[in-house]
C-alpha positions, 0 to 999 in steps of 0.5 A, spaced: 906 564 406 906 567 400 908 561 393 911 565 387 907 564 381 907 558 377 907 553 385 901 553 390 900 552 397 900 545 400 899 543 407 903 537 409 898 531 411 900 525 416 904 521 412 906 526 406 913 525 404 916 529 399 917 523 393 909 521 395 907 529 393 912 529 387 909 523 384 902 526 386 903 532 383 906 530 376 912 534 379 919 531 382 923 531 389 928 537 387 923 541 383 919 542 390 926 543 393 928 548 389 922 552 389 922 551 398 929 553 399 931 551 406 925 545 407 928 539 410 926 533 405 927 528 412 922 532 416 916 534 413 912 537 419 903 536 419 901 543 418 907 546 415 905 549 408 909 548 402 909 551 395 908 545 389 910 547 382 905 547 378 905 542 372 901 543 365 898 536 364 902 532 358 898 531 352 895 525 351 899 518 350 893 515 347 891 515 339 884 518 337 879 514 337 881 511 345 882 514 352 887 514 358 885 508 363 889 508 370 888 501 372 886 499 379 886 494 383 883 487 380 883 490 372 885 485 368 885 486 360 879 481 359 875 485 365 878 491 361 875 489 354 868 487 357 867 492 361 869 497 355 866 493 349 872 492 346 877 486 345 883 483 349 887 485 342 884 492 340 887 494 348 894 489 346 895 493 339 895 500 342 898 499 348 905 497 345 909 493 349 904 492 355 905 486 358 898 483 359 900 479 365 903 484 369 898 490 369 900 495 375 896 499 379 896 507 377 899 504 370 896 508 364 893 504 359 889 506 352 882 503 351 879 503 345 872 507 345 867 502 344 864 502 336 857 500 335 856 495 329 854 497 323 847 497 323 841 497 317 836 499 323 837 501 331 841 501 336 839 498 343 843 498 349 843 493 353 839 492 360 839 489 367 835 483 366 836 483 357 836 477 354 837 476 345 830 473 346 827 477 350 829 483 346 828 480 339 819 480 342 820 487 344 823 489 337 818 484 334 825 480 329 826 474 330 831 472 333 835 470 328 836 476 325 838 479 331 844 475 331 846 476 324 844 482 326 850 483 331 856 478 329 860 476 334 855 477 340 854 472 346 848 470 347 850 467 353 853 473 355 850 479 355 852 485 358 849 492 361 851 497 357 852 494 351 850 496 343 846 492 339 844 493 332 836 491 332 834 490 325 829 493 321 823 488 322 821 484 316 813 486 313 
């Protein structure tokens, strides 16, 4: 089978359904009709070959300064925030009428990209095993200054992954 230009072959898989590989393929039911004349919807056959539409991706939905987030299974926004060092409320106000309590799996999200604090010195990333203190001796700063440092940090919550200001050391 030959597929005209702007479609490609597909093979039907166990389990395909015409609805099912339109949403797939970002194309609908009747655009993989049109372009399979005689093909039955209701009796999709393993093995039989189809011609899908090509479809360009659509621009982006989300702001400059974040990316697109297809939420899986367990995501809460909480969870989303801190794993993306970012807050609950940074999501919430870039994702205009986002219900926070019904995050749906496959729902495309913007996250806002992580922004180390300002920072007088240099940037430590946070590692397995990390504590405020344990980092503190190994930049020689007193712990103080390293939390004054990084407003807003938990000492009791650490997380791999994350950014820290370490300041200049006092001489």
């Amino acid at each position: 089978m030959r597929c005209p230009m702007g479609t490609f072959e597909y093979t039907i898989r166990a389990g395909d359904t015409l609805f099912g590989l339109a949403n797939r393929f970002n194309t609908t039911a009747q655009a993989i009709m049109a372009v399979n004349p005689g093909i039955d919807p209701n009796n999709l056959r393993v093995g039989q070959i189809i011609c899908i539409p090509e479809v360009t991706p659509p621009p982006t939905r989300c702001p400059s300064g974040s990316f697109e987030y297809t939420v899986r299974a367990g995501d809460t926004l909480y969870e989303l925030a801190k794993r993306f060092n970012t807050t609950v409320e940074a999501i919430m106000s870039i994702n205009m009428g986002l219900d926070p309590c019904n995050l749906k799996i496959g729902q495309v999200i913007c996250i806002p990209k992580a922004m180390p604090p300002e920072c007088d010195g240099m940037y430590y990333v946070v590692r397995a095993g990390d504590t405020l203190y344990s980092i503190a001796n190994m930049f020689n700063v007193s712990l103080a200054d390293l939390m004054a440092a990084n407003p807003g940090v938990d000492p009791n919550n650490l997380r791999v992954g994350q950014m820290l200001c370490i300041p200049k050391p006092k001489c």
